[in-house]
matplotlib code that plots the C-alpha trace (Angstrom):
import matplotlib.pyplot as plt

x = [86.4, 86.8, 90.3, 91.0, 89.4, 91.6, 94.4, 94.2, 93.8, 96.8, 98.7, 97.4, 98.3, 101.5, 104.7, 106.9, 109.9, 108.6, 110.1, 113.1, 111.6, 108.1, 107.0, 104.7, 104.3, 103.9, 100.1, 98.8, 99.7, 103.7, 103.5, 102.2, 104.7, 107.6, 106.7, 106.5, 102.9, 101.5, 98.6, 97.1, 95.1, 94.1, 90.7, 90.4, 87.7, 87.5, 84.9, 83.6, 85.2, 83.1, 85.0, 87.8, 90.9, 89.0, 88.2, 91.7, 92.7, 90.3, 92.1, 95.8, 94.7, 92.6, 95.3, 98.4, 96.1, 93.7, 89.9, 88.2, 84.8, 83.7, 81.8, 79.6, 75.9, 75.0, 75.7, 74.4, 77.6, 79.9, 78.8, 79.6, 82.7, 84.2, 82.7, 86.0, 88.2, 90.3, 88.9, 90.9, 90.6, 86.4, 86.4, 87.9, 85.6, 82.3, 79.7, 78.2, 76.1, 76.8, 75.7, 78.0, 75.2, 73.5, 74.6, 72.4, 73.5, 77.0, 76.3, 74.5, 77.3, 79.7, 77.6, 77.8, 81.3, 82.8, 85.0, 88.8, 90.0, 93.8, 93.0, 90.1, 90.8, 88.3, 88.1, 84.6, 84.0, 81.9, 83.3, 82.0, 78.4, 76.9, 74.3, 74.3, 73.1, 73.2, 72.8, 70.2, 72.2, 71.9, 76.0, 76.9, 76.9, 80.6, 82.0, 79.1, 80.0, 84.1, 84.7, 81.8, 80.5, 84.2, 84.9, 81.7, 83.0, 86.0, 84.9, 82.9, 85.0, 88.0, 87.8, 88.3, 91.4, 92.6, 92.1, 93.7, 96.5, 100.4, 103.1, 104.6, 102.2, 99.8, 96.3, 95.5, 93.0, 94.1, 92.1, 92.1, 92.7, 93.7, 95.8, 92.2, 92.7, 94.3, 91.0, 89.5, 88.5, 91.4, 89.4, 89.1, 91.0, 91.2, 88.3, 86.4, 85.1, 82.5, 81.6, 78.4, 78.7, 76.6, 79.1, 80.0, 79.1, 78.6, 80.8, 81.6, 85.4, 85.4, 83.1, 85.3, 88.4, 87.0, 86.5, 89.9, 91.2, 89.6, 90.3, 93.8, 93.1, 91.2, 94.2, 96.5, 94.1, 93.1, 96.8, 97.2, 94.1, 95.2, 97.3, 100.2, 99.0, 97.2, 98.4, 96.5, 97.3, 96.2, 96.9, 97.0, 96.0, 97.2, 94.3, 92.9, 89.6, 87.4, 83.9, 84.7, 84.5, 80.4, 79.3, 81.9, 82.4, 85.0, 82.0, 82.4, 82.6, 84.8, 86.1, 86.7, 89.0, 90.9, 90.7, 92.3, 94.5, 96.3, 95.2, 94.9, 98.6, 98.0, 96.0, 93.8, 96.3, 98.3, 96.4, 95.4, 99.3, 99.6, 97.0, 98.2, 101.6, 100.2, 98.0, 101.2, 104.2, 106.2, 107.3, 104.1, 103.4, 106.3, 106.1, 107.5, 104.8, 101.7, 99.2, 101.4, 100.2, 101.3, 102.1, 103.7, 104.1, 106.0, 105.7, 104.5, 105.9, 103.0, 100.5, 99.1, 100.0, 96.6, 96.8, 100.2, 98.2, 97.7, 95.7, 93.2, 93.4, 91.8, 89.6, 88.1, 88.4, 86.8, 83.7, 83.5, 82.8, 80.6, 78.3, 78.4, 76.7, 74.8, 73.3, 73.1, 70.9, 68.7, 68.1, 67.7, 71.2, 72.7]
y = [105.2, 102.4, 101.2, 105.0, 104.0, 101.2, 102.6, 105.6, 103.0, 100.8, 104.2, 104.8, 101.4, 101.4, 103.0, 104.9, 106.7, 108.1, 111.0, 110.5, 113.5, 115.2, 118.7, 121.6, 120.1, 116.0, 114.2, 111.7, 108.9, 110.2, 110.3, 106.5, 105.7, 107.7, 106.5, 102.6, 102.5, 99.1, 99.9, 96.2, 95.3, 98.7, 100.9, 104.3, 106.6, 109.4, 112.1, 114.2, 111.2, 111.4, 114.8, 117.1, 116.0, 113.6, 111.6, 111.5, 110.8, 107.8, 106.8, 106.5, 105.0, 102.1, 102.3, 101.4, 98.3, 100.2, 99.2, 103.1, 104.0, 106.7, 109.3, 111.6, 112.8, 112.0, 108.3, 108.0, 110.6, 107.9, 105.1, 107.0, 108.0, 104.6, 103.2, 105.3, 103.5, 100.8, 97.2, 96.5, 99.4, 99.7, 96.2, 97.8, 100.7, 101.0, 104.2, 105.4, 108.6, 111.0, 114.6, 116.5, 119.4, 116.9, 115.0, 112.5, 111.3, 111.2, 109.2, 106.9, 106.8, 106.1, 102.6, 101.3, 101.7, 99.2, 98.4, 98.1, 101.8, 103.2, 106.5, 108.7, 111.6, 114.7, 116.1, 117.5, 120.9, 123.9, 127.2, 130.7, 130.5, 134.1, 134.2, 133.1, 129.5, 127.5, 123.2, 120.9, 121.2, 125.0, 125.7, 127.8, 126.0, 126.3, 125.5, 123.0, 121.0, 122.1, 121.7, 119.9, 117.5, 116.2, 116.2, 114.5, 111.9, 111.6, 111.3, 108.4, 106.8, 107.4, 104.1, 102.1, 104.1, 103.4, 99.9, 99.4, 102.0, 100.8, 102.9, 101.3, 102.6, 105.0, 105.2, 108.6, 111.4, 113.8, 117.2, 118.9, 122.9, 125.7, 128.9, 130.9, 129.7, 133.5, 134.7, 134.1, 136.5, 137.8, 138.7, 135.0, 134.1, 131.4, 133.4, 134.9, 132.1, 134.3, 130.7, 132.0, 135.5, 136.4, 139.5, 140.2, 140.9, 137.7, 137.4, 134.9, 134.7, 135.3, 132.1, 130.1, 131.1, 130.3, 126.7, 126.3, 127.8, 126.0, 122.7, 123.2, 124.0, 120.8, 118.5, 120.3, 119.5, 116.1, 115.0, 116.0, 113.8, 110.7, 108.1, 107.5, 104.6, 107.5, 111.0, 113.8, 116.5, 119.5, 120.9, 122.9, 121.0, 124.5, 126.6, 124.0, 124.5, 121.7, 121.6, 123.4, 126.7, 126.5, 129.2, 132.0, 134.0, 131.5, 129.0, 130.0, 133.2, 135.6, 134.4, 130.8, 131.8, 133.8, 131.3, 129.0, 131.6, 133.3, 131.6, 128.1, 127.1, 123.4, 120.8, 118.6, 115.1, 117.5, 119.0, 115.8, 114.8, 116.0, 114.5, 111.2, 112.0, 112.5, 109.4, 106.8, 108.6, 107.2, 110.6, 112.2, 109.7, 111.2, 111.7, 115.2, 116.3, 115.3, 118.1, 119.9, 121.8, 120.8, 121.9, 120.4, 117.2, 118.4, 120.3, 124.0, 127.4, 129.1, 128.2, 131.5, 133.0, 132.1, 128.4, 128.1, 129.0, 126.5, 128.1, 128.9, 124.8, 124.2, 126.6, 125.9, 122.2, 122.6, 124.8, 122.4, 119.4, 121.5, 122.4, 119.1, 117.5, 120.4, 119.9, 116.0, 116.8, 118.5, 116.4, 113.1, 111.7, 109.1]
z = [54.8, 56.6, 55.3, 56.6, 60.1, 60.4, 59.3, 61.9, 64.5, 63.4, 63.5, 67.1, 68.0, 67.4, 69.4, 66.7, 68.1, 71.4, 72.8, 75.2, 77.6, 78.1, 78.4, 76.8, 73.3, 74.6, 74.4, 76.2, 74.1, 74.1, 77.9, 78.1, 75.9, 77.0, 80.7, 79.1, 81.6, 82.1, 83.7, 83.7, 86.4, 87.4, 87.7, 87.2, 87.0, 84.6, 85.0, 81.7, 80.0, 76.6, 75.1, 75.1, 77.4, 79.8, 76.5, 75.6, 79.0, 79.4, 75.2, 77.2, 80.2, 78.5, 75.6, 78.5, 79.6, 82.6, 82.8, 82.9, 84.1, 82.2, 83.9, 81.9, 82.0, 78.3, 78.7, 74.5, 74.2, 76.5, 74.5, 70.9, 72.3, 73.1, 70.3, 68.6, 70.2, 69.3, 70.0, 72.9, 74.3, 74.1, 75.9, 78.9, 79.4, 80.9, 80.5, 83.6, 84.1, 86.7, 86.6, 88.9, 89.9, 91.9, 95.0, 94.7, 91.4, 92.8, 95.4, 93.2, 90.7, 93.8, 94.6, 90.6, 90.9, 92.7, 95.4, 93.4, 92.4, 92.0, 89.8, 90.1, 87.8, 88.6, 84.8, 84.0, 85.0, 83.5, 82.4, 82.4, 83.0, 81.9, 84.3, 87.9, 88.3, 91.4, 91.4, 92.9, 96.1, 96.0, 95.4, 92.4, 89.8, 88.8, 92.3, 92.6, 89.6, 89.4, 93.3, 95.6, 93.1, 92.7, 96.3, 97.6, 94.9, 96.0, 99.9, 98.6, 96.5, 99.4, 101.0, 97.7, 97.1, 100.3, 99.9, 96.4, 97.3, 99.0, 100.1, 96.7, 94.6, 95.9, 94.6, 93.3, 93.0, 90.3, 89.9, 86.6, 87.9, 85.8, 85.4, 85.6, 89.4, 88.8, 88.6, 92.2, 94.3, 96.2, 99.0, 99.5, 103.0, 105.3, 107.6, 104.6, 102.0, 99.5, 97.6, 97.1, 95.7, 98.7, 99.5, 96.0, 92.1, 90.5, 87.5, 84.9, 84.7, 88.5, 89.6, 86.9, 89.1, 92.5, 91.0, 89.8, 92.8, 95.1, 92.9, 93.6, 97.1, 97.7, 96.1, 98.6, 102.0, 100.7, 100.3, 103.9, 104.8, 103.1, 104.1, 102.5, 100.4, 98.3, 96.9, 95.7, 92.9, 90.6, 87.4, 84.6, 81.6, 78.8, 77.1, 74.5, 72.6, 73.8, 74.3, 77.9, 75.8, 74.9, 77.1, 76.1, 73.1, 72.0, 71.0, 67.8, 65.1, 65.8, 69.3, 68.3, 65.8, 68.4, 70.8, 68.4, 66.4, 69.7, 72.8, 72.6, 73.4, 72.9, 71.0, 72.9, 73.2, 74.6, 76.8, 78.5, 79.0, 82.6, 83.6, 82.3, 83.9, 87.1, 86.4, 85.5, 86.3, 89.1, 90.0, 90.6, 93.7, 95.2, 98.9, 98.2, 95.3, 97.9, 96.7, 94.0, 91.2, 88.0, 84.7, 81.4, 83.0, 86.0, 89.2, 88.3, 89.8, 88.3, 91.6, 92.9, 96.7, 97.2, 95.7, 97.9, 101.4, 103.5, 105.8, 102.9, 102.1, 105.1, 105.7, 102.2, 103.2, 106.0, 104.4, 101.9, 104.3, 106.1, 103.1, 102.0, 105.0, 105.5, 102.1, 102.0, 105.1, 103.7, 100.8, 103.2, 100.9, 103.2]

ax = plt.figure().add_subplot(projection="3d")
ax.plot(x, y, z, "-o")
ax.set_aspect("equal")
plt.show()
């Protein structure tokens, strides 16, 4: 077993005829390779790093030469999950626990990180929670741990991007959105924000949506708030069976093997190989892609009218700023 260990690592190691162009069918690792990133010298922060795409995200980036911080709330699971990975690549990544649903762990996360970031990659999210839930700070608990939790992060973390960031290389905050960003509410609208289901019937599909949606959203008003030493975008990772799944149907039984059988359009390297593009690519910190949504490692026509609304971006930024000091006040979280 452990000849076969070391073999699969030699095998991950190494770069064997990489592809000359990358699209639907390219992972992670083909992207870094591809893209010949030498991320040495370089922080990034990877949020639901221990499983499913943000693990293999937080695999490439250390793999190109990036120190990571893993972000996870099962810091045991973020330890046994770089334990898997090659030698060189463990040294440069450090567990920390953060627990999106609550502002206050953000904030404390924020502090332990330190002051040098280029990459913060917004990865962890929930999906399809049957029953209403809300967080510690009272949001639902999909947009609270898809949408606020990432963006009180990322207002944190915001100067140290700035800092690290040129107009050479931008620093960037990439948010992992999806196609369900299809499922929103449509009566969402740049005067009408329901983030609450305070006006509507709560539903599972529908709450995933409004995250995704509004993760996109957020990518598109934060570019516009950033200086041009850092950029901001969204994507669509593909429908991969990862962990993400737990609270649907498509657990297990019958609708995993559906899931897997006719849905799932990609395996999980490949699913994380946009948002290593966006990460390393030197097109993505394009002037011209600040806030684009992205798809197959490359700008995506499949936003929404919605997603494509700048009106709605700010409106939803400026709701989201608003519920985020109104609920750090209420908790005493300086």
């Amino acid at each position: 077993m452990r000849v076969l260990i070391m073999l699969a690592w030699i095998a991950e190691a190494l770069v064997i005829n990489p592809p000359t162009s990358l699209g639907k069918k390219s992972t992670a690792a083909d992207v870094v390779n591809t893209l010949r990133a030498d991320l040495s010298g370089k922080t990034a922060v990877v949020t639901g790093g221990n499983s499913g795409i943000g693990f293999e995200t937080v695999k490439a980036l250390a793999g190109a030469g990036c120190g990571v911080v893993l972000a996870c709330r099962d810091v045991a699971a973020g330890e046994a999950a770089r334990q898997t990975l090659l030698r060189r690549s463990a040294e440069r990544v450090r567990v920390e626990a953060l627990d999106l649903a609550d502002l206050a762990s953000v904030r404390d996360f924020a502090g332990r990180v330190g002051d040098g970031l280029d990459l913060l990659v917004c990865n962890a999210g929930i999906m399809a929670l049957p029953k209403f839930e809300t967080t510690a700070d009272g949001f639902e608990k999909q947009l609270g741990v898809n949408h606020f939790g990432h963006a009180y992060l990322a207002r944190l973390l915001r100067p140290a991007l700035e800092r690290r960031g040129s107009d050479a290389a931008p620093a960037r905050v990439v948010c992992v959105a999806s196609t369900a960003h299809g499922m929103a509410s449509k009566d969402w609208a740049a005067g009408s924000l329901d983030l609450d289901f305070a006006n509507s019937a709560y539903t599972p599909w529908g709450a995933y949506g409004n995250s995704k949606l509004a993760n996109a959203l957020y990518a598109k008003g934060l570019a516009k708030r950033l200086p041009s030493t850092v950029t901001a975008l969204s994507l669509h990772p593909g429908v991969i069976r990862t962990p993400l799944w737990r609270e649907t149907p498509a657990a297990g039984g019958v609708g995993g093997w559906i899931l897997g059988s006719f849905m799932a359009d990609k395996s999980i390297p490949q699913g994380a190989a946009t948002s290593v593009w966006a990460s390393v690519a030197d097109a993505a910190a394009k002037p011209e892609l600040r806030g684009a949504y992205l798809d197959d490692c490359a700008v995506s026509a499949k936003l929404s009218a919605q997603g494509r609304d700048d009106a709605l971006a700010d409106a939803l930024w400026d709701a989201t700023e608003a519920r985020l000091d109104a609920a750090l006040a209420k908790r005493g979280i300086h």
